[in-house]
DRENSEMAR-404386 format. One record per residue (C-alpha): residue in one letter; y, x, z. Coordinates in steps of 0.25 Angstrom, whole numbers, plus 2048, in hexadecimal, padded with zeros to 3 digits. Example, Ala and Ser with C-alpha at 12.3 -4.5 7.8 and 13.67 -1.06 7.14 Angstrom:
DRENSEMAR-404386
A7EE83181F;S7FC83781D;
END
This chain:
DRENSEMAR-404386
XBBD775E00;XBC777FE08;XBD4780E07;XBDF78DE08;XBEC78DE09;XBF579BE05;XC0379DE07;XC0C7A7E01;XC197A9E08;XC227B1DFF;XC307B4E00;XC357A7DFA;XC2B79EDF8;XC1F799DFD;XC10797DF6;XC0778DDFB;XBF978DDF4;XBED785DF9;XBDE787DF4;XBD277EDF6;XBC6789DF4;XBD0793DEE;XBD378BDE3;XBE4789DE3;XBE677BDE5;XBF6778DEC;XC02784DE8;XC0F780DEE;XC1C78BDED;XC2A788DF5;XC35792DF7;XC35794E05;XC40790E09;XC3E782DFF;XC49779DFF;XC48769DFA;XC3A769DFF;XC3375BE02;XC35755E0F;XC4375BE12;XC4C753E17;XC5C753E14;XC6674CE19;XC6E74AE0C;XC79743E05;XC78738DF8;XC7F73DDED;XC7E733DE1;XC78725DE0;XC6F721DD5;XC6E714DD5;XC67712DC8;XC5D71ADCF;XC5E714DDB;XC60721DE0;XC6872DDE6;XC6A73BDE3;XC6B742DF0;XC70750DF5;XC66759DFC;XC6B766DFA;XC61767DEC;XC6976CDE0;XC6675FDD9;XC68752DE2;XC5C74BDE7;XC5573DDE5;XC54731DEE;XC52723DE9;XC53718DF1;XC42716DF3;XC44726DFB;XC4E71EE04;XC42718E0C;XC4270AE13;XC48710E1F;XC54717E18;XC5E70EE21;XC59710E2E;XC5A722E2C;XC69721E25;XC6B719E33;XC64723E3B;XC6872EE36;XC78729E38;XC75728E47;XC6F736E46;XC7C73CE3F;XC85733E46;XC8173BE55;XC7F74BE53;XC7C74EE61;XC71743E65;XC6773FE5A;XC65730E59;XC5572DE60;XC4D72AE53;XC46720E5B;XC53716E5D;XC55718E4B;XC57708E47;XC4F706E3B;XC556FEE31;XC506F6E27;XC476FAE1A;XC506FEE0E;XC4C6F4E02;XC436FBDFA;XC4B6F3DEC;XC586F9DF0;XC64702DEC;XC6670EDEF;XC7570BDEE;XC75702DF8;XC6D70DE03;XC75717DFE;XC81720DF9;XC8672EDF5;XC8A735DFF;XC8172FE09;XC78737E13;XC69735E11;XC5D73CE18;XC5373FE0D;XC46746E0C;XC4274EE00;XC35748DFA;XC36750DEC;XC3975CDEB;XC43761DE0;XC3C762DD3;XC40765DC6;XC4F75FDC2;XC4E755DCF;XC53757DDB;XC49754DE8;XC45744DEA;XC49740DF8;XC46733E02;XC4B72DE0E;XC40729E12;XC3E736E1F;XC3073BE22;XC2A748E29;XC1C74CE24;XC14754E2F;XC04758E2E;XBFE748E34;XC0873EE33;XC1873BE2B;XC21737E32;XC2C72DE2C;XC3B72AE35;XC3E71BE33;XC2F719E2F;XC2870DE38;XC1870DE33;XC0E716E36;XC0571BE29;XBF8721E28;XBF3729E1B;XBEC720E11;XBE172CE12;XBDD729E1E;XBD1720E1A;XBCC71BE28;XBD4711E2C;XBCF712E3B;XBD871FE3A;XBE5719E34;XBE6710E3F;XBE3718E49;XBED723E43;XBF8718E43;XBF5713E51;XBF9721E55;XC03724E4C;XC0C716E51;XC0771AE5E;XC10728E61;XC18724E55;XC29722E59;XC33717E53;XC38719E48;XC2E721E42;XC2471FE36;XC18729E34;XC0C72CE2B;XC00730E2D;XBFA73CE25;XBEC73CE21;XBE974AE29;XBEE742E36;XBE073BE34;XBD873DE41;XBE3743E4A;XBE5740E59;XBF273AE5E;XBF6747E63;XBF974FE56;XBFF742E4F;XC09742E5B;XC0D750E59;XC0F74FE49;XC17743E4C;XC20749E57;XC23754E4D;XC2774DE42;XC30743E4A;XC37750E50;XC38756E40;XC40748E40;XC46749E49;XC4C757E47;XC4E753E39;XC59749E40;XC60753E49;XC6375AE3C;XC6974EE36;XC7174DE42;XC7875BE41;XC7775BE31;XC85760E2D;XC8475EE1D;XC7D757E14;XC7275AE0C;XC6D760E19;XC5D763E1C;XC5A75DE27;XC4975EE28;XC4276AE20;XC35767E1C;XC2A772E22;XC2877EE19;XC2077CE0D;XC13782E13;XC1377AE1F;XC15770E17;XC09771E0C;XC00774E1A;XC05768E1F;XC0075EE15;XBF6768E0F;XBED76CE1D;XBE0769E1E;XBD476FE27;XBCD773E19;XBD877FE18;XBD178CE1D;XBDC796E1B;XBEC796E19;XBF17A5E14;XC007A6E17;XC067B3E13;XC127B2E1C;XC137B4E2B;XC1E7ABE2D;XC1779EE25;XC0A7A0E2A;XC0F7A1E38;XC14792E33;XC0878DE2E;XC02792E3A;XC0A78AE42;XC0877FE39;XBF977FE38;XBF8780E47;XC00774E49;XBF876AE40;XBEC770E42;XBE877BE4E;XBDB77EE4B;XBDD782E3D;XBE978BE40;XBDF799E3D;XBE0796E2E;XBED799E2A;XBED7A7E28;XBF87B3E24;XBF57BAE19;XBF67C9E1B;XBF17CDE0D;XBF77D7E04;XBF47CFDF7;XBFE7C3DF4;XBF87B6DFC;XBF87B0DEF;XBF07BADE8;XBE57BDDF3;XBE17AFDF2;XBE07ACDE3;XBEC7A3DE4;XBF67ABDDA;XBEB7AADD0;XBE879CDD2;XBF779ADD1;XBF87A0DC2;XBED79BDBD;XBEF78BDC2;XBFD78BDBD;XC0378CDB1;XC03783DA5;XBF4784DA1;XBE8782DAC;XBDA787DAA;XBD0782DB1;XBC2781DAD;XBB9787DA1;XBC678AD99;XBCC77BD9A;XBDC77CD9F;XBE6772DA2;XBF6771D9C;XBFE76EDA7;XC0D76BDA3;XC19767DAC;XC2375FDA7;XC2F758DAD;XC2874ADAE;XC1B74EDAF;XC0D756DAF;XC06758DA4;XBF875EDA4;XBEE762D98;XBDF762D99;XBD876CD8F;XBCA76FD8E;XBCE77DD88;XBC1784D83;XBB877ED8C;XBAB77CD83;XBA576ED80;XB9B76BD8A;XB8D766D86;XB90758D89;XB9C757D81;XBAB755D7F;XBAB748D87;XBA4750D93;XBAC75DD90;XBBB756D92;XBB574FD9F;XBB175DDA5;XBBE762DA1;XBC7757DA7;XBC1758DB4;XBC4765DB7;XBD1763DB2;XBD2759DBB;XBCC762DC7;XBD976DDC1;XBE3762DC0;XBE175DDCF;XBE576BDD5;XBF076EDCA;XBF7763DCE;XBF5765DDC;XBF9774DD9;XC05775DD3;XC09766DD9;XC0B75FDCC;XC12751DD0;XC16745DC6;XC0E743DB9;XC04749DB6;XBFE746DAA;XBF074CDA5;XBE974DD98;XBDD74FD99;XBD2751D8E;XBCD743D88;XBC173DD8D;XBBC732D86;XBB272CD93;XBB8722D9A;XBAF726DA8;XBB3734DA4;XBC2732DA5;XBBF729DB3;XBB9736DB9;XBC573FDB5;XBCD736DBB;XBC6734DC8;XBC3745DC9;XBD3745DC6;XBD473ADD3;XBCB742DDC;XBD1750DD9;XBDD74BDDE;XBDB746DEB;XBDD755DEF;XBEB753DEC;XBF674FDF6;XC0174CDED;XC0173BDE9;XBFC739DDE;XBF672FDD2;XBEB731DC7;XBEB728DBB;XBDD726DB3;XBDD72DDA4;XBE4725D9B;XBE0723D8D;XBE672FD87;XBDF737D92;XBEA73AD9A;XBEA739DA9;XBF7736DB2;XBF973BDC0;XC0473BDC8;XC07743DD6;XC10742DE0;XC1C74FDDC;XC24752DE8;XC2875FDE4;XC26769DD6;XC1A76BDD0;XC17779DD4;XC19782DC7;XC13791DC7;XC17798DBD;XC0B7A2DB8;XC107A8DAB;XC177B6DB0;XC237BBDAA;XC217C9DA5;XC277D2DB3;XC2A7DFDAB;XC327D9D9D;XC377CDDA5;XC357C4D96;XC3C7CFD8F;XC2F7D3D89;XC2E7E2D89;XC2A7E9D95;XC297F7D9D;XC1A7FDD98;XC107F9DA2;XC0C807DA4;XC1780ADAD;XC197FFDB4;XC10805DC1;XC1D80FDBF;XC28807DC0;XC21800DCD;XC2180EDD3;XC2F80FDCE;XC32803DD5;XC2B808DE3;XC33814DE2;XC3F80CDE1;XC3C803DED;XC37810DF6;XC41819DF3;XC4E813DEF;XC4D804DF5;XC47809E02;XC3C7FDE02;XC2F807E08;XC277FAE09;XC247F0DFF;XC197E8DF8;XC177EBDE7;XC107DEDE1;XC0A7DFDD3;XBFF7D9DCA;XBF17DDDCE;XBEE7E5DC2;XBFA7EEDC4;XBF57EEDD4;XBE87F2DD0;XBEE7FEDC7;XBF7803DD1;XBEC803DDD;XBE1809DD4;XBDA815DD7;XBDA81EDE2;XBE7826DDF;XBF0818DDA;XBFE816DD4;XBFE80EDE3;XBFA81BDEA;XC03824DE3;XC0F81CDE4;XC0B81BDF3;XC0A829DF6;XC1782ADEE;XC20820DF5;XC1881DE02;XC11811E06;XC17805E09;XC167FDDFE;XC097F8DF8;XC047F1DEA;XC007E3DEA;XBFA7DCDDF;XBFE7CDDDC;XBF97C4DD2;XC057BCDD2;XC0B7C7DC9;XC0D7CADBB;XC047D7DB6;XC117E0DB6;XC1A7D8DC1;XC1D7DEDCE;XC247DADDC;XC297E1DE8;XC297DCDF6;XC2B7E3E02;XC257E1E10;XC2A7D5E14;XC287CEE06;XC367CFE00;XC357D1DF0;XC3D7DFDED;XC427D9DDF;XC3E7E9DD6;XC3E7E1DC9;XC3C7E8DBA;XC487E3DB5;XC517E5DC0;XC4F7F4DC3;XC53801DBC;XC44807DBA;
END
């Protein structure tokens, strides 16, 4: 199996698509100058004490106020509030790490009462981003995630991967982990890390003691509170970061400046495979040249086809996931029903795997899938379900079908279920439901070049729209893209782009800043 990573870099956001054989396995969207992610840290200020949740509400800066309960406080809560009082207590000279008093353990029966009240400084770390009505979930308990190995301030054990098997190898990972490891410092060990020299499990380690202790620095000058004190790397770094693997052949980027940063990022964890991050120079979207924009419209949305007309109902609700199984007008095989519904679960079952993995379902998921009356035939649904999903990073826990057919998984959710939307709202009556006639719509798009030529100034820009209407204004020899060319020069080109509705247009200029010429806001 190989494996391609694509990333689209547009002016606010950031696409990050992932394909194992050019099948769309992993989308992940961030504003790009995301806020609230996970693995912020803030120093921050409680605001009301629940004690019937044994819990707080505390202000990071978030429109609604984050969660920390007294299990996020972390054993070592006591020893970072004294810390970091001897941090804030001298601004010029930070406090060595190294001398830090370790207190005891918090009971882990206690109040959050008795550890805490409003108004008190905490330093927290976002483990949850915000989703839906919540506000992000936080913990005390610090670490900094690189490529091999975590480290964790006030920690005292060193931990190797359960998925590191050979126990030859734990021990000799341990052994020189404790070796080079400081006071006062807790780490562990990734399972990539398996095989490495000492060498390159140093270097990680002095990195992530520096983003420490840089992280303390700020909390020495921090001048209000919430303040951000640690910035989690960007989103794409971060994907790469727990994703890469030597299976990858090619990472597209279609921005100078982040593929620069993943260079630099691919030649720090891995030299020798720096050749495959590429930039995309192409005049067709990124997404559309490599089949992603079609993979996206078609694998999200309520209903799911996927193999000889069966589809799966997927349904998001506040509490939980709830997916439907149909055989559709799949035709009774020669070995029956019982045979028939098996077939069909299966692939369901192969669907379902990247689904969830796709648009990042976490919580419940329930799954209703079509009765079987074989008991050795549920038991293989359930182990194809088990083995489909050990592709998956995210935690996870599959339940056996119950009697009314139903099978119960949960996966870990640490930020919102990605959601596309596919249906498109109609771009020329805006819902109204009358339109313009579609015969002069290539006529209102010259209108609209005219404009931006003659009366805007803007000589050079990019006209996006559906690949039919491409393919009619490039027709022929003497085209409408010819004659507008020769008319008004020619700097601007047509690009066709699936992600558009058959009669929706977009504006861009050279630099990739949409020029906003919308039907509804102009006096053609």
């Amino acid at each position: 199996m190989t494996s391609e990573v694509i990333i689209d870099v547009k002016e606010n956001e950031v696409s990050i698509a992932i394909l194992e054989d050019k099948d769309l396995v992993e989308y992940q969207k961030a504003p790009r100058e995301a806020s609230f992610s996970v693995g912020n840290i803030y120093l921050a200020k409680v605001k009301k004490i629940m004690s019937g949740l044994n819990a707080s509400f505390v202000d990071v800066g978030y429109e609604r106020e984050a969660f920390l309960h007294y299990l996020d406080l972390g054993l070592q809560y006591s020893s970072f509030e004294k810390y970091l009082k001897q941090v804030e207590s001298d601004r010029r000279t930070l406090f060595p790490f190294a001398k830090a008093t370790r207190l005891p353990d918090l009971p882990k029966d206690g109040s959050i009462a008795n550890v805490v009240s409003q108004g008190h400084d905490v330093l927290v770390q976002i483990v949850k981003e915000p989703i839906s009505t919540k506000g992000p979930r936080l913990s005390c308990d610090i670490s900094f995630a690189g490529r091999y190995l975590v480290l964790i301030p006030f920690g005292e054990k060193v931990n190797v991967s359960s998925k590191i098997k050979n126990g030859e190898e734990r021990a000799r990972l341990k052994q020189l982990i404790y070796s080079i490891k400081p006071k006062n410092y807790g780490v562990i060990v990734r399972t990539v890390a398996e095989g490495l020299r000492l060498e390159d499990l140093k270097s990680e380690l002095s990195v992530l003691i520096k983003r420490w202790e840089d992280t303390l620095r700020k909390i020495q000058n921090a001048q209000s509170r919430p303040s951000l004190v640690f910035e989690e790397t960007s989103r794409t770094v971060a994907l790469l970061r727990d994703l890469f693997n030597p299976s990858y052949e090619n990472i597209y980027v279609n921005d100078k400046d982040v593929y620069e940063e993943v260079r630099q990022y691919v030649q720090l964890i891995a030299p020798d495979r720096v050749g495959i991050v590429k930039l995309y120079t192409g005049t067709l979207p990124i997404f559309d040249n490599f089949n992603v924009t079609k993979q996206l419209k078609s694998g999200f949305g309520k209903t799911v086809n996927f193999k000889h007309g069966a589809y799966l109902i997927i349904e998001h609700t506040e509490a939980m996931h709830v997916v439907d199984v149909n055989s559709g007008n799949r035709s009774r095989g020669v070995e029956g029903q019982e045979a028939n519904a098996l077939d069909c679960n299966l692939s369901a079952a192969d669907e379902l795997a990247r689904q969830l993995r796709l648009r990042d379902m976490g919580g419940i998921i329930i799954v209703d899938f079509i009765d079987m009356n074989l008991a050795e035939d549920r038991q293989l649904l359930y182990e194809r379900m088990c083995k489909n999903m050990q592709k998956d990073r995210a935690r996870h826990n599959i339940l056996p079908l119950s009697k009314f057919g139903l099978m119960q998984i949960t996966r870990q959710r640490v930020r919102p279920a990605m959601d596309v939307n596919v249906e498109e709202t109609c771009p020329t009556c805006f819902g109204k439901g009358k339109i313009k006639s579609s015969i002069l719509f290539t006529d209102s798009l010259e209108h609209k070049i005219s404009y931006l030529i003659n009366k805007v100034g803007q000589k050079k820009f990019k006209l996006y729209v559906h690949p039919y209407v491409a393919a009619y204004i490039n027709k022929g020899f003497w085209s409408l893209k010819r004659k507008w060319q020769l008319r008004y020069g020619f700097g601007f080109s047509v690009i066709p782009s699936q992600e558009l509705a058959f009669l929706e247009y977009k504006f861009y200029d050279t630099k990739g800043q949409f020029i906003d010429m919308k039907e509804n806001t102009d006096e053609f």
